[in-house]
N, C-alpha and C positions, 0 to 999 in steps of 0.2 A: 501434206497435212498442214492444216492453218494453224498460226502462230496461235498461242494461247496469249490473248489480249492483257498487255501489263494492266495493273490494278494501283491507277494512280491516287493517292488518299489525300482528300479535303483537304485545301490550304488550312493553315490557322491564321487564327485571326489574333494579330497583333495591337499591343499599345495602340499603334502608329493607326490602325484602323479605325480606333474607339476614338483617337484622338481629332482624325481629319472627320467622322461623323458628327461629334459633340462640337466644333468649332473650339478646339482647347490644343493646349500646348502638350505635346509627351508626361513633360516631367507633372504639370498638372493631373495628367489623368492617371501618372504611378501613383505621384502621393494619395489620389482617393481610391484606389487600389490595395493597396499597398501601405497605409502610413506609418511615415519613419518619423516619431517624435523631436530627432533635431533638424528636420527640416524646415527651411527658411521658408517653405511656399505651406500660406496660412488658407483654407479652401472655408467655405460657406456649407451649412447642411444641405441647402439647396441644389451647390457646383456636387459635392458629392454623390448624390440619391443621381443626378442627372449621369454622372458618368456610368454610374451601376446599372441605371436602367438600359445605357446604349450599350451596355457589355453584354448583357442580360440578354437585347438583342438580337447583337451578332454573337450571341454562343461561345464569349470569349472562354476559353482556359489558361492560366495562368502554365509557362512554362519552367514546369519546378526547376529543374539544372542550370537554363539559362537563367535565371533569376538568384541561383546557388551563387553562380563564376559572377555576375555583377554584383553582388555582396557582399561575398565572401560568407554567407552564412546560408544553412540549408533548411530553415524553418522548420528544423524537427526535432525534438525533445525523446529524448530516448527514455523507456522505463525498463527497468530490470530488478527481476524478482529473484534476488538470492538464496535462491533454496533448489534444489533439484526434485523429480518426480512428479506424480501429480499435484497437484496445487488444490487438492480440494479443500483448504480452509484457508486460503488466504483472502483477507479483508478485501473486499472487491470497492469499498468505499477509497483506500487510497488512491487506486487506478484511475477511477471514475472523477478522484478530486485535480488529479494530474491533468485529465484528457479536459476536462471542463477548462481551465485557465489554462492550458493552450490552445482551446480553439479560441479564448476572448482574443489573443493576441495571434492569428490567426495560424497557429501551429497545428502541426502536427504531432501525434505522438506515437511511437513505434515503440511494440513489445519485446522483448527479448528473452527469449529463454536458451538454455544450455538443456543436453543429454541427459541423461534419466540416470548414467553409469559415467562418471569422472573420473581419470586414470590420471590425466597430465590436463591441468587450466591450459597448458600454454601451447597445446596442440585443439582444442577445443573450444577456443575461447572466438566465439561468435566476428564475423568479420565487419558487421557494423561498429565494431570495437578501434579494430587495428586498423579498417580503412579514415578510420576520425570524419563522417560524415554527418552528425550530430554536432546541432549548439551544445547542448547539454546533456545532463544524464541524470537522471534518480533512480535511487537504488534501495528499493523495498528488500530489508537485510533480518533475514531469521538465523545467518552462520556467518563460520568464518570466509565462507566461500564470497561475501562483499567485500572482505581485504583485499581476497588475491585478484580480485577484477580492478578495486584500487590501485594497488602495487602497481597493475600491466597498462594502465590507462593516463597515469598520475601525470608523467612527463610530457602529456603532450598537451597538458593546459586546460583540458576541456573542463568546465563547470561541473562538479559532481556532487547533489545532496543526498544526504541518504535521510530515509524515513524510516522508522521504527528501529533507529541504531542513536545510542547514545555517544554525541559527541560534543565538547566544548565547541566547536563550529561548523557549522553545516551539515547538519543534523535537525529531525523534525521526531520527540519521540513525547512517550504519553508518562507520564510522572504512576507506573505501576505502585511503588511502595505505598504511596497514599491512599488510592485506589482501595489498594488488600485492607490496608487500617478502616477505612469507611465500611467494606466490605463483612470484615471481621467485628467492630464496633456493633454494626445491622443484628447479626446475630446472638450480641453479647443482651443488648438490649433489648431482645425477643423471648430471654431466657435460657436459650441455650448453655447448658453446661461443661458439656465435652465434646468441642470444635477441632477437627482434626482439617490439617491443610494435605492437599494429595497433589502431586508431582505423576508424570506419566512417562515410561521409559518406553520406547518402541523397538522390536525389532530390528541392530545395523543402529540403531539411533544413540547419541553423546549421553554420558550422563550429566546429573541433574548441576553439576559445577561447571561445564562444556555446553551447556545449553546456552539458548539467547538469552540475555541478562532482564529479562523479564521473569523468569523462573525463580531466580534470584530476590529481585527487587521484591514478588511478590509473597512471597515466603519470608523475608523479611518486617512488612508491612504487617502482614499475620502473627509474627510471633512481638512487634511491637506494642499491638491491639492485644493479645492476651497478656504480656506483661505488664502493661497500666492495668488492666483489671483484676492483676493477681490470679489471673489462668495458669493451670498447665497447656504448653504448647505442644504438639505433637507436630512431626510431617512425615509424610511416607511416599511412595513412589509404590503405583501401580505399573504390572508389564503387561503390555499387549503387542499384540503381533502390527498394529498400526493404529495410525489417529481412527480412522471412520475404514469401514467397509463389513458386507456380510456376515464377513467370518470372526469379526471381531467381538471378542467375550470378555467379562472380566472374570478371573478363575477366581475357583469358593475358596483359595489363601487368600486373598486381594481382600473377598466379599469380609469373612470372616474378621478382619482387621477394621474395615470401614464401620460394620454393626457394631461393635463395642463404643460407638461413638453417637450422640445426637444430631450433630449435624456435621456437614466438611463444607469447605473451601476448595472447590475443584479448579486445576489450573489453569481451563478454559472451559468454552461451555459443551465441545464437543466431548469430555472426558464425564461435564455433568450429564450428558444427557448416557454415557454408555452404566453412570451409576446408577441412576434412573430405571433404566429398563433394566439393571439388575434386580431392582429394589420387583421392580413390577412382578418379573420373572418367582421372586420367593413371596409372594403377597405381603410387602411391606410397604405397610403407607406412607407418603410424602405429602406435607411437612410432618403428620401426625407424629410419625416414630421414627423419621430420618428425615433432616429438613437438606436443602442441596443451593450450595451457593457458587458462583463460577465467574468469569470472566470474558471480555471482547464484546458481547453483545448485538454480532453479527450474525450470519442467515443460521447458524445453528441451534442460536437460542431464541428467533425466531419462528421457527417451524417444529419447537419444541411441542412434546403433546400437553403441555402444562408451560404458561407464563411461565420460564427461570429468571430468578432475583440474580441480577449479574451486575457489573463493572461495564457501562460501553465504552467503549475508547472510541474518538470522536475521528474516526479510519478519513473519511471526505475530509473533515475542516483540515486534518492533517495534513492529506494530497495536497490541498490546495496551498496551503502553506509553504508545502516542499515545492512545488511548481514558482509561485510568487519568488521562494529566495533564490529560484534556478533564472529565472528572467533577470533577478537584479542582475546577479552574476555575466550574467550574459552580456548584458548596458553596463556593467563597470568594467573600466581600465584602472581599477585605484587597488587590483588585490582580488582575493579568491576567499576570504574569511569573511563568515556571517554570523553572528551569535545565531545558537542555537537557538530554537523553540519548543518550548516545553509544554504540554498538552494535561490537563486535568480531565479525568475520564467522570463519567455521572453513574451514581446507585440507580437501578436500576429493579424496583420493588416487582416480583413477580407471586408465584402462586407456590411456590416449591420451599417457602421460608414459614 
């Protein structure tokens, strides 16, 4: 029986080939490769587009590992989403602002997620973590579940911002309280009377003190906006069985409590939109007899069946933000502390006020 023919695979194509084609030196053809801003070798737009086009060529591919171990760095920027389950409202603008300003600098970005059901962080906890193969890491934080990835990661140096978590440094978050005041102001200004702000409790989910400090801040802002006006403040907390899906209703107690009100302050725009189609559901007009104001002003409020007058939080400019102070991090030796940056969100006039 004839040997079954070994299957020998395509050399690669090395620096060293790019370099004896182009008539140039190695480290010339890394730096236009590759550039490392303190290097001493100064290239011409010209030398550059010439190197790229003979790589381009010969079909080079850069060898990630081997390019790791002469660096000591692995040109990948880690993002992680602090929250467990499905992910269906998270701001898809921060991700998007991450991955954008690592590809300028020609990174990579890998996602990370954790199990649906968390018993023990420290038997779970993702092995891009504990093997430390990331420059860095941002950490899109709805719980406390970004602490205990901090806590397990802390000592080994690595670069870590978080975005949408408030901290004195390294931290990328949106200034909600103000936000709610503009928000709440919008409707004081329209006539509204009796502005009620709504909280949403899920199913397994923290209450409204245990939440991310967004609930907070912006329940705050709200009852600040009605006390300059000489408002009575209200807040309440809706239960549902989850943020978004089929089966979710809001019950005729919840309804019953909202209608006694002319307008609310929904705590984002996935809860306006579930008030909404309650409203539709008992034929009650919007803005005429219930005006509906909310928050983020991502794909939710969006693909809303009516423009919602919302808060957008500017999710991209943020990403990009968190990414920028993860690279400084990266190129400093002088310390691991960045001030914080602090994001003003924009009113957002739609059809429901």
């Amino acid at each position: 029986m004839p040997e079954t023919p070994k299957i020998i695979p395509p050399r690669r194509t090395t620096i060293k080939d790019i370099a004896r084609m182009a008539g140039l030196s190695t480290a010339t053809v890394s730096q236009a490769l590759r550039p490392q801003p303190k290097s001493n070798i100064k290239l011409s737009p010209d030398t550059v587009e010439r190197v790229k086009a003979v790589a381009l060529e010969l079909k080079y591919q850069p060898h990630a590992g081997a390019r790791s171990i002469r660096s000591n760095s692995f040109s990948t920027i880690g993002y992680f989403t602090a929250k467990t389950g499905h992910f269906t409202n998270t701001p898809q603008g921060y991700m998007a602002g991450v991955h954008d300003v690592a590809e300028e600098h020609s990174f990579r970005m890998t996602l990370i997620r954790l199990p649906i059901a968390i018993d023990d962080i420290s038997k779970t906890i993702p092995s891009v973590f504990s093997e430390q193969n990331l420059d860095a890491l941002v950490i899109e934080s709805y719980s406390d579940l970004a602490y205990q990835i901090y806590e397990r990661i802390q000592a080994s140096g690595m670069p870590i911002i978080f975005i949408n978590d408030r901290h004195e440094t390294n931290s990328v978050y949106v200034d909600d309280e103000w936000g709610a005041s503009q928000l709440t102001q919008h409707l004081i200004k329209k006539g509204y009377q009796r502005i009620c702000f709504l909280h949403r409790h899920t199913v397994g989910g923290p209450s409204t003190d245990k939440m991310h400090h967004s609930a907070i801040d912006r329940e705050t802002g709200y009852r600040q906006a009605m006390l300059k006006a000489g408002k009575q403040a209200f807040c309440y907390t809706v239960h549902t069985r989850d943020v978004v899906g089929l089966d979710v209703e809001l019950s005729q107690a919840d309804w019953e409590v909202i209608s006694r009100h002319d307008a609310v302050v929904a705590y984002d725009d996935d809860l306006a939109n579930l008030i909404a189609r309650a409203a539709y559901d008992r034929h009650v007009s919007i803005p005429d007899t219930l005006a509906i104001a909310s928050f983020n002003g991502d794909y939710a409020s969006l693909s809303a069946w009516q423009r919602l007058t919302t808060i957008r939080v500017p999710s991209y400019e943020m990403g990009r933000k968190a990414a920028e102070m993860a690279f400084q991090l990266v190129a400093s030796s002088a310390g691991t502390a960045l001030p914080s940056s602090v994001h003003r969100p924009t009113l957002i006039l739609g059809q429901t006020t």
